[in-house]
C-alpha positions in Angstrom: 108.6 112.9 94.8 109.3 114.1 91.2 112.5 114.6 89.2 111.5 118.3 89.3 110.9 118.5 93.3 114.6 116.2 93.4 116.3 118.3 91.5 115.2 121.5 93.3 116.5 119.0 96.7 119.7 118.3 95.2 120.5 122.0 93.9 119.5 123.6 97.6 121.7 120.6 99.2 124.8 122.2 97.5 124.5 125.4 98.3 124.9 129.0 97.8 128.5 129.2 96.1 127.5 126.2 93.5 123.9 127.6 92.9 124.6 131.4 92.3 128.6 132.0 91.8 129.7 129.4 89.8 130.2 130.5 86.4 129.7 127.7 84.6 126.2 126.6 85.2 125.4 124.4 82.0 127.9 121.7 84.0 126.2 122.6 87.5 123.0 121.9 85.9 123.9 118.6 84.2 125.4 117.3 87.6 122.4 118.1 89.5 120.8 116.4 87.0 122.5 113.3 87.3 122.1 113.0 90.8 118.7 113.7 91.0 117.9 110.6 88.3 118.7 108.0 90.7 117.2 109.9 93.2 113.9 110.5 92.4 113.8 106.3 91.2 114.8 105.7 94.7 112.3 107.5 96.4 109.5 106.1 93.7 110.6 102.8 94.8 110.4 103.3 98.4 107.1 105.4 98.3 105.5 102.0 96.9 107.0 99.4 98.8 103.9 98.8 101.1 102.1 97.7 97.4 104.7 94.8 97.6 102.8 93.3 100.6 99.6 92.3 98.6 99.1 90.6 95.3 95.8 92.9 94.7 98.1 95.9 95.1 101.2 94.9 93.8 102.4 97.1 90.4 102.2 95.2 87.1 105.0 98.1 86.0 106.6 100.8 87.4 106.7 104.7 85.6 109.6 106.3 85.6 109.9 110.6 84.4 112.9 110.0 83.1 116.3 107.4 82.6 119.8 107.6 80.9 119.9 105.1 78.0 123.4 104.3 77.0 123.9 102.5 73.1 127.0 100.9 71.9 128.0 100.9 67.9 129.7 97.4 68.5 126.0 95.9 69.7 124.4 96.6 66.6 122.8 94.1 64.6 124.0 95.5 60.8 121.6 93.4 59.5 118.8 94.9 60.8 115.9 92.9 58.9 116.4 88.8 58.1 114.2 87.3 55.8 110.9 86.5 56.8 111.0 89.4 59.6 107.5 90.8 60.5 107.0 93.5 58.3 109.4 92.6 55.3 107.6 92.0 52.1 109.6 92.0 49.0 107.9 93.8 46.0 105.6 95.6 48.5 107.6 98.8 49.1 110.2 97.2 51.8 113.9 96.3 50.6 116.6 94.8 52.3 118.1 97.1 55.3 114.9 99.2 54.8 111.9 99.6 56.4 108.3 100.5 55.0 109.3 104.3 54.1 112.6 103.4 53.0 114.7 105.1 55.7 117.6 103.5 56.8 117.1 101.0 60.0 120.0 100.7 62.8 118.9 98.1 65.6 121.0 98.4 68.8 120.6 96.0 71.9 118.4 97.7 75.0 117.6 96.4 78.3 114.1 94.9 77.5 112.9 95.8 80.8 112.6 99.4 79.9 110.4 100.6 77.0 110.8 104.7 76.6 107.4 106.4 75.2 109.8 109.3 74.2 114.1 109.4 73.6 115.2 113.0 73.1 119.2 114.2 73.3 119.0 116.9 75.8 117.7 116.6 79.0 117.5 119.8 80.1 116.8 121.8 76.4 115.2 118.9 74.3 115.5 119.9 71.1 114.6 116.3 68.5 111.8 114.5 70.8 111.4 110.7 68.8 108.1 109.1 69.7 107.9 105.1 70.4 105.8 103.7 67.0 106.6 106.2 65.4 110.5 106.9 65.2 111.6 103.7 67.1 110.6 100.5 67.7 111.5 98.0 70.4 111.4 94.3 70.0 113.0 91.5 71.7 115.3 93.5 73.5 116.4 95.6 70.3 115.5 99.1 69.8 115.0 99.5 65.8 115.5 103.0 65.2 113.8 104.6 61.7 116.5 107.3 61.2 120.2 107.3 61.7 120.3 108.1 65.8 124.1 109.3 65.6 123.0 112.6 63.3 120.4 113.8 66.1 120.9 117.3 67.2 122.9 118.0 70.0 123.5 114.2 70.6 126.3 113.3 73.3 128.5 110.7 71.7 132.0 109.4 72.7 134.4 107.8 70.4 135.4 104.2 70.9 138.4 102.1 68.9 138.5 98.7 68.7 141.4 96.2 68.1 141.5 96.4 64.4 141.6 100.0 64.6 137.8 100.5 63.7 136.2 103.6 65.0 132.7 103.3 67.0 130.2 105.5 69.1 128.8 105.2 71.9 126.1 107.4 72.4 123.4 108.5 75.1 120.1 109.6 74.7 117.1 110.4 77.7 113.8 108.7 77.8 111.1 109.6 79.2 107.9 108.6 80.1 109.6 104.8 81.0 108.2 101.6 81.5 109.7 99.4 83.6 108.6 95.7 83.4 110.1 94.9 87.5 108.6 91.1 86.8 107.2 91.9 90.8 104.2 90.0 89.8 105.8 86.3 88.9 108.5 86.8 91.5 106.5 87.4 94.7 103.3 85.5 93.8 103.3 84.3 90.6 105.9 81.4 91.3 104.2 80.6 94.8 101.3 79.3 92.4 103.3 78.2 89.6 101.4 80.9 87.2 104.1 83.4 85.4 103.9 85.7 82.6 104.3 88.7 80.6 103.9 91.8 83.4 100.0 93.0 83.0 96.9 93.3 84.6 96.0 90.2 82.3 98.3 87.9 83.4 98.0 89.7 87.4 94.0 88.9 87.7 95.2 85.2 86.3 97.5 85.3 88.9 95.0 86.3 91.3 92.7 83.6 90.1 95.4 80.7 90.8 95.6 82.5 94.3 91.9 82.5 95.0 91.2 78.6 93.8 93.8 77.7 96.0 92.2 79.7 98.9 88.7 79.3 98.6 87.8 76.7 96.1 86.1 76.7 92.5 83.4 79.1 93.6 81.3 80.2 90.8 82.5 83.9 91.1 86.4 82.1 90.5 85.1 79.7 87.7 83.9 82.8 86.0 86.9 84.9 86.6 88.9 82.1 84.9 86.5 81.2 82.2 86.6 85.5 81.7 90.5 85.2 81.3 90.6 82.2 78.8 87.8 83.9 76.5 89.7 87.3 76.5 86.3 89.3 78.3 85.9 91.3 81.7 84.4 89.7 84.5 81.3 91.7 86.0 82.7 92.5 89.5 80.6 94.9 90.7 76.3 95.0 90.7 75.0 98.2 88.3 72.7 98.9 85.4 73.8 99.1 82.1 73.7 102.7 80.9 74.9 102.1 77.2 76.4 99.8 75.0 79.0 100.9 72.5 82.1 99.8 70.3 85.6 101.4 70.7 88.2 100.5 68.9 88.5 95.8 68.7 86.4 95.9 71.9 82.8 96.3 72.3 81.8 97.6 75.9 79.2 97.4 78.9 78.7 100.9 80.7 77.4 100.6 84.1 77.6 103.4 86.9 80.6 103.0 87.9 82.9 100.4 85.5 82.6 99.7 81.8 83.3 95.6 81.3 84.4 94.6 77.4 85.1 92.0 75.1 86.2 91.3 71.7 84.3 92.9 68.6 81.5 89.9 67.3 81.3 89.1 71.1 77.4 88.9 71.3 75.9 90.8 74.6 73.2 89.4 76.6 71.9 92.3 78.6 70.6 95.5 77.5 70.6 99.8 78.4 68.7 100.0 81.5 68.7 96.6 82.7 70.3 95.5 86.5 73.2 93.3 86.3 74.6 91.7 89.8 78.1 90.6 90.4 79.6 87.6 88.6 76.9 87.7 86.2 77.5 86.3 82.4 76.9 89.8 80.1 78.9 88.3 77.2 78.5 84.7 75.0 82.0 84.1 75.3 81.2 80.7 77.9 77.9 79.2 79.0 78.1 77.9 82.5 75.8 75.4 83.8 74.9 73.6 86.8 75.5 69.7 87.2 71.6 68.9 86.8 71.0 71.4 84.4 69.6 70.0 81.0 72.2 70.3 78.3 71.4 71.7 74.8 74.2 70.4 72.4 73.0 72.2 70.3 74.2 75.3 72.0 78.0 73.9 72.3 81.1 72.7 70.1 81.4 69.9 71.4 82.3 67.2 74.6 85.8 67.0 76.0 86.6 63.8 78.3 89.7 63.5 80.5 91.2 62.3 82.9 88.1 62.6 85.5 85.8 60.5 83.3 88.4 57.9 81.8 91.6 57.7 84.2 93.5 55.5 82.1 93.2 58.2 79.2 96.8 59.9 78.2 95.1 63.5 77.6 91.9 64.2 76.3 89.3 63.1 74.2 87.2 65.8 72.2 83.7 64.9 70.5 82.6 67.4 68.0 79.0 67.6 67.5 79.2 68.4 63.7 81.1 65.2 63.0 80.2 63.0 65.8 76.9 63.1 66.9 76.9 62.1 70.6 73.6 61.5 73.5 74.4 61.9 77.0 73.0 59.1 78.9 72.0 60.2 82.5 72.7 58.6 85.6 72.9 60.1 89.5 76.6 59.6 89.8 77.9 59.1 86.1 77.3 59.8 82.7 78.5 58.4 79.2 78.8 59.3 75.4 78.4 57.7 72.7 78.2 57.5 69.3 75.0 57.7 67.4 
């Protein structure tokens, strides 16, 4: 159900007199409209409930149409930029209280689980449309605006006096397009496997990782998935030949059929257009995984790292690096050792 398809549900709910007699329908309009807000989240939330029962299915974020955002004069941080803020560089454009064009920043607290892709005035004849990135910024629970919100058109302000007499605004603008970070992810599965982070499909496959170790063991379609995570590439989850192999934007990509897997630009790629890839299969250089009677090339590798399983009396890890320390592995059935050439 949409805010539209609510509203439309809230004005027939009222009826005839309030739809088609009253004079003043501006006001009818607006209160409808504020009705049908909550509404419409309500029913969004209930509609995806049953995605709460899995950790596969659960939402990393939730999209709302629209939401009321309410800011208060006596939250704002009047000294919008500190020294050493990203972004501030003396002699390069930026002055104090300034950002990079040299408008005039005002930074007002904002729920940081909500991130707007648009803030207009008017809800119902939006007039000023500001554009995340481009008007506003949010950071750290702040919403840095570029230009002075309180001389938007048509803005809805109300006047507030303090104890000394000092006269503030608070004022209310409508975003839309709304992210909501719900944190659904780290409260119904991530804490269960001690794995929490910021809400996205990132951190929701690592959580699904933690899940499946736990379940099933380090199975080499798991060590892979984890070893994918940590290097920042997609893991091949589904068999497919590579149609083409392109760069967009700081990723360079794997087409198959049906998925396109990336990685990070300078990521080299081991397979080629045309060529049958099967599931779990290492398409990128990012890791090297090798059985335990596999012979080594060292050549190939960093270097060795030794903890805890090799020497348990060892407070953290050792780390050979094969430019500095040459090492030879020495090889036994049950055991091996480094040392030092």
């Amino acid at each position: 159900m949409t805010f539209l398809t609510t509203k439309e549900d809230v004005t027939k709910a009222l009826g005839y007199f309030w739809h088609n007699l009253f004079l003043d329908s501006d006001f009818t309009d607006s209160y409808i409209s504020s009705i049908a807000v909550p509404l419409s989240q309500l029913a969004s939330e209930v509609s995806e409930l049953s995605d709460y029962m899995s950790r596969r299915l659960v939402p990393e974020n939730v999209d709302h149409v629209v939401r009321l955002f309410i800011f208060d004069e006596t939250t704002e941080d009047t000294a919008a930029y500190h020294y050493g803020d990203d972004g501030l560089t003396y002699g390069g454009g930026a002055v104090y209280g300034k950002d990079r064009v040299g408008n005039t920043n005002r930074r007002f607290k904002i729920d940081p689980a909500f991130v707007p892709a648009f803030l207009t005035a008017d809800l119902l004849s939006p007039g000023t449309v500001w554009r995340l990135g481009q008007d506003y910024a949010i950071e750290n629970g702040w919403i840095r605006f570029f230009e002075d919100p309180l001389e938007i058109q048509g803005l809805d302000k109300r006047t507030k006096i303090d104890s000394d007499d000092q006269v503030f605004y608070t004022f209310f603008l409508w975003g839309f397009q709304v992210t909501e970070d719900i944190k659904a992810l780290n409260k119904f599965f991530g804490n269960m496997v001690g794995y929490c982070g910021a809400s996205s499909v990132a951190t929701k496959e690592a959580i699904n990782v933690a899940w499946d170790l736990r379940i099933d063991g380090a199975t080499v379609r798991n060590v892979h998935r984890l070893l994918a995570l940590l290097t920042n590439v997609d893991h091949v989850h589904t068999a497919g030949t590579v149609k083409d192999i392109y760069t967009e934007g700081d990723r360079i990509c794997v087409r198959t059929e049906e998925s396109v897997y990336t990685a990070p630009t300078g990521t080299g790629v081991l397979v080629s257009p045309g060529e049958d890839i099967e599931a779990s299969q290492i398409i990128f250089d990012a890791f090297v995984v090798r059985q335990g009677n596999e012979e080594i090339d060292f050549e190939d590798f960093e270097g060795v790292a030794l903890g805890g399983s090799h020497l348990p009396h060892l407070n953290g890890d050792l780390f050979f690096v094969n430019d500095l320390v040459p090492v030879t592995r020495i090889r036994h059935p049950d055991w091996f050792s480094v040392r030092s050439q």
